[in-house]
GUVOTOR-505859 format. One line per 4 residues: number of its first residue (from 1); their letters; for each residue x, y, z of C-alpha. Coordinates in nm, 2 decimals. Example, Ala and Ser with C-alpha at 12.3 -4.5 7.8 and 13.67 -1.06 7.14 Angstrom:
2
1	as	1.23:-0.45:0.78 | 1.37:-0.11:0.71 .
END
This chain:
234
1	xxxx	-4.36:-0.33:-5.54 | -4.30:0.05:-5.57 | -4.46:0.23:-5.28 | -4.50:0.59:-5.27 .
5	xxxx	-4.39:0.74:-4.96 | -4.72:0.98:-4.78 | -4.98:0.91:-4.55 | -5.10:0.64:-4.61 .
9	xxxx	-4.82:0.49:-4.80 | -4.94:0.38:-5.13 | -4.85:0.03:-5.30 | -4.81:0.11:-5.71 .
13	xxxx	-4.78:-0.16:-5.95 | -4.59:-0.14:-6.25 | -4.74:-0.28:-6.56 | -4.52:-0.27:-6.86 .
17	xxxx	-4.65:-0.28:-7.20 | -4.56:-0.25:-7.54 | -4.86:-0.06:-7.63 | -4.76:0.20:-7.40 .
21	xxxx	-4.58:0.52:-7.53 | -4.63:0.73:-7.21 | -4.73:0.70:-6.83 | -5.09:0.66:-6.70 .
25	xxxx	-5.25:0.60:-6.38 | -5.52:0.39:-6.28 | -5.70:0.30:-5.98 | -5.95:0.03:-5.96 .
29	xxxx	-6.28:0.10:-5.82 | -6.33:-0.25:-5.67 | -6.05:-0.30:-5.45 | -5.84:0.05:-5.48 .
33	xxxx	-5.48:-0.12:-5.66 | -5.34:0.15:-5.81 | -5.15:0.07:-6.13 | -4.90:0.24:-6.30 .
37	xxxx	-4.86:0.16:-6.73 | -4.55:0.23:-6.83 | -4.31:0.19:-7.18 | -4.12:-0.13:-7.18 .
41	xxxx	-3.79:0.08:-7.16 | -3.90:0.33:-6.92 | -3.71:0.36:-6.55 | -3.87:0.27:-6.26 .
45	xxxx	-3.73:0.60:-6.11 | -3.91:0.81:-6.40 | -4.19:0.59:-6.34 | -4.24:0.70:-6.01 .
49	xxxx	-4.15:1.04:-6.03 | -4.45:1.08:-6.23 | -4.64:0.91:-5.99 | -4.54:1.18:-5.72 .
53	xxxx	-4.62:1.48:-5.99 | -5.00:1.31:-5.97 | -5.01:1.25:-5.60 | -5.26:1.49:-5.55 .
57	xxxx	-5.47:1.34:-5.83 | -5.43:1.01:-5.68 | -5.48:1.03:-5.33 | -5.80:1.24:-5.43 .
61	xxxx	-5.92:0.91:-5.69 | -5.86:0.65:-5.34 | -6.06:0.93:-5.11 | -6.35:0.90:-5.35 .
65	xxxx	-6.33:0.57:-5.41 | -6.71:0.37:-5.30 | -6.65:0.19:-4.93 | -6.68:-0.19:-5.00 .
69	xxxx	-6.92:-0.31:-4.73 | -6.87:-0.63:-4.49 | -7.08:-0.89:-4.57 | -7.22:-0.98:-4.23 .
73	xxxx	-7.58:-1.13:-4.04 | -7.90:-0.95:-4.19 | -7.72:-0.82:-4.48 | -7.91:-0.93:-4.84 .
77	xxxx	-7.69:-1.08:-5.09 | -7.75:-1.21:-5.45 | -7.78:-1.55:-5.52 | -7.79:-1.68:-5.88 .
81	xxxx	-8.02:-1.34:-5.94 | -8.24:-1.38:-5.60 | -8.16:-1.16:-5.29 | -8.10:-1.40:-4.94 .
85	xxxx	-8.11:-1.22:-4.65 | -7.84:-1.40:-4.40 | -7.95:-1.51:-4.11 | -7.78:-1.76:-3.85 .
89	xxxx	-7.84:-2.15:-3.90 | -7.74:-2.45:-3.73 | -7.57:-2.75:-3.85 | -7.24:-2.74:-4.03 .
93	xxxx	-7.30:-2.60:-4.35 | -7.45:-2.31:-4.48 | -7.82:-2.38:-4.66 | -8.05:-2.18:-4.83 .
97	xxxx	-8.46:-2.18:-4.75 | -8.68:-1.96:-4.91 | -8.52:-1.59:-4.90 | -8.32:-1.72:-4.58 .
101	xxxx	-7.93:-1.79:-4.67 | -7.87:-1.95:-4.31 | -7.50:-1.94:-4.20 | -7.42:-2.17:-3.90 .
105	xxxx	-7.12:-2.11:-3.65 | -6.97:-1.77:-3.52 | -7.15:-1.47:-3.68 | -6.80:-1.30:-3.74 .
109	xxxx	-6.71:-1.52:-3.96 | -7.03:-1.59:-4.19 | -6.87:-1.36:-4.46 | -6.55:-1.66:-4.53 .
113	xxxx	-6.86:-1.95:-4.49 | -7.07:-1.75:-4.72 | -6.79:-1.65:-4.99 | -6.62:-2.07:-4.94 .
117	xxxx	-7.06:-2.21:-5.02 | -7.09:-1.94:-5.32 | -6.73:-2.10:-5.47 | -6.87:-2.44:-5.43 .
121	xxxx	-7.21:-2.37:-5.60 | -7.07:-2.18:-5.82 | -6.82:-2.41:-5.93 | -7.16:-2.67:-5.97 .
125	xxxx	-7.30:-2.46:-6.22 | -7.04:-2.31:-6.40 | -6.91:-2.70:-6.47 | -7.25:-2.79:-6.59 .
129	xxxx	-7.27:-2.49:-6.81 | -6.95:-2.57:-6.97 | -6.96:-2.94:-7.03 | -7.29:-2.85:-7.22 .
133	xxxx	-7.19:-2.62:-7.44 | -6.89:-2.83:-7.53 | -7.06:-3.08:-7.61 | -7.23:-2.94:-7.84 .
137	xxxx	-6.95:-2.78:-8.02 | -6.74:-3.15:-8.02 | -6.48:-3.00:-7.79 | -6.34:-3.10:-7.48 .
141	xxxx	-6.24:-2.92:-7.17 | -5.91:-2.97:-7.03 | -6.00:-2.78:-6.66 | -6.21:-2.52:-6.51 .
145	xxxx	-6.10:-2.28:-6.31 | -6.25:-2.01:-6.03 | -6.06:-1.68:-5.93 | -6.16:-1.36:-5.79 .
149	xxxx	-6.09:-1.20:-6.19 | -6.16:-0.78:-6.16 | -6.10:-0.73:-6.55 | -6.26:-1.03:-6.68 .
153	xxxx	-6.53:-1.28:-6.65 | -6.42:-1.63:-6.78 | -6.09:-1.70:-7.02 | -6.00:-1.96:-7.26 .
157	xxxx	-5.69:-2.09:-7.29 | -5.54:-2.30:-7.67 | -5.56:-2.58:-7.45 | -5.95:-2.60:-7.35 .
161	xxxx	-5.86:-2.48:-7.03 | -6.15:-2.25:-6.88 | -6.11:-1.98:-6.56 | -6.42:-1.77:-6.46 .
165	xxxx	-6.50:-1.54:-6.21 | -6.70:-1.72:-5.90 | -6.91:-1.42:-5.88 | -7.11:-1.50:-6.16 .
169	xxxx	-7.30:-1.73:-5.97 | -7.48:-1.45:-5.79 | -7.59:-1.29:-6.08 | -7.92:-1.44:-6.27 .
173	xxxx	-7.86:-1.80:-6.40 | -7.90:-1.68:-6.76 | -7.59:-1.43:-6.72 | -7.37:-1.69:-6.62 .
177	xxxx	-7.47:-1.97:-6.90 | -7.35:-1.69:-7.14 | -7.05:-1.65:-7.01 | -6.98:-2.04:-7.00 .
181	xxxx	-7.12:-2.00:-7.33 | -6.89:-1.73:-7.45 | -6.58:-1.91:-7.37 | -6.63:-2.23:-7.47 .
185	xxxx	-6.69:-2.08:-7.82 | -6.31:-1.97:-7.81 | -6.30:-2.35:-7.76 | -6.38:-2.31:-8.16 .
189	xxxx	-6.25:-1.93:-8.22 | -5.96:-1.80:-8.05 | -6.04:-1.42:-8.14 | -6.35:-1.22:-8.17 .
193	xxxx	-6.44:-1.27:-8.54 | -6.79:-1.29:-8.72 | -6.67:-1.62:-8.75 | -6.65:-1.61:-8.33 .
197	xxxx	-6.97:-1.43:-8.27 | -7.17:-1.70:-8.49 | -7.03:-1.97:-8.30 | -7.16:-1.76:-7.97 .
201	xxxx	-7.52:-1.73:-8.15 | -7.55:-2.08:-8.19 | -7.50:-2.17:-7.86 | -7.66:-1.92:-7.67 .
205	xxxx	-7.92:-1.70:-7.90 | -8.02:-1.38:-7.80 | -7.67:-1.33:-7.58 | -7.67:-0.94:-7.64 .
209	xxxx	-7.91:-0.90:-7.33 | -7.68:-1.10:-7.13 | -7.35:-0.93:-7.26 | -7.54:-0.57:-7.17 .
213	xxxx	-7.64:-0.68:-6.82 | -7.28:-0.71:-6.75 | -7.16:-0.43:-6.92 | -7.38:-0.27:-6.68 .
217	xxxx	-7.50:-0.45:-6.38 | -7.14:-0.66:-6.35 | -6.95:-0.42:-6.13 | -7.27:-0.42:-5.83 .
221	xxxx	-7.12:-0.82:-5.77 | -6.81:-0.65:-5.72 | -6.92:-0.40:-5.42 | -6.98:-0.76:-5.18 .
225	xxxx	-6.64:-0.81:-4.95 | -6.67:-1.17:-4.73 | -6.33:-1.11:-4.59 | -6.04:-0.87:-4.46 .
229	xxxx	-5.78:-0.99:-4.74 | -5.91:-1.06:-5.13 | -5.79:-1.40:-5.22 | -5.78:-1.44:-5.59 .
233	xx	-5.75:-1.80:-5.65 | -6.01:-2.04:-5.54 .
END
């Protein structure tokens, strides 16, 4: 990975696309990874002298960028559209009671337990979700998958193969039985047709109010961190 020299040092990935007839930069405002788009047959070295013409832009876009705060005891998370405050539990597994979400063993660690229990239950709902709105299109689903996705919320693949985002399950249940229903309809659709959309309004009616909740509420589940490194594969 290109790395332009400085302090700090910044890590530049190179994304090469046909569509691209010039350079642009781009830094993500959930974890920072700045991406470079570049022509298919442009040099890496003119690549990254045009990163060092924008330095100043660039290191002034990672300055501003919002802190991602540590999830940690007595913070208040959402869960499936209710906020939990954390609080330390005993056993060996994380549980939820009344507005409590109780986090057993070491306190440094409750952000890994909390992120590993919201994979699991979300993985429980999203599989749910899916195998019911299959059904009722005929189709079947070849697997379902959970990654930490920063452009996307679910995917559908030619072969019934299903990836969402895990955070869905903290937002309201109704968000993330869109989603489920939104993908499996490419299950049906492979594009974004009328043809599409009317497969998405038979299964779940009324999705516009879902679709605009993420459009602008989707980038708050984003701003939770449970660990030090961002793993993207469950």
């Amino acid at each position: 990975m290109p790395v332009l020299p400085g302090h700090p040092p910044v890590e530049i990935t190179l994304r090469r696309s046909a569509r691209s007839r010039r350079f642009s930069l781009r830094v993500s405002q959930l974890d920072g990874r700045v991406t470079l788009s570049v022509p298919l047959r442009a040099r890496e070295a003119e690549a990254m002298a045009f990163a060092r013409a924008q330095e100043g832009w660039l290191r002034a876009a990672l300055a501003f960028r919002p802190v991602q705060a540590m999830v940690g005891m007595g913070d208040r998370l959402p869960v499936e559209g209710r906020l939990l405050t954390l609080a330390p539990g005993g056993g060996r597994s994380v549980q939820i009671e009344g507005d409590a979400m109780l986090v057993p063993g070491d306190p440094e660690m409750a952000g890994v337990r909390v992120q590993a229990f919201l994979k699991v239950l979300a993985r429980e709902r999203l599989l749910a979700a899916s195998d019911h709105y299959a059904g009722l299109v005929g189709r079947k689903i070849s697997r379902v998958t959970l990654r930490d996705t920063r452009s996307r919320w679910g995917s559908c693949s030619h072969l019934g193969a299903l990836m969402y985002s895990w955070r869905l399950i903290m937002a309201p249940p109704a968000i993330l039985s869109y989603v489920a229903a939104h993908e499996v309809a490419h299950m049906v659709e492979m594009n974004h047709s009328k043809a599409y959309w009317a497969v998405v309004s038979r299964l779940y009616p009324g999705w516009q109010g879902q679709r605009r909740w993420l459009q602008e509420q989707g980038k708050h589940l984003h701003s939770y961190q449970f660990s030090s490194s961002r793993s993207d594969v469950d």
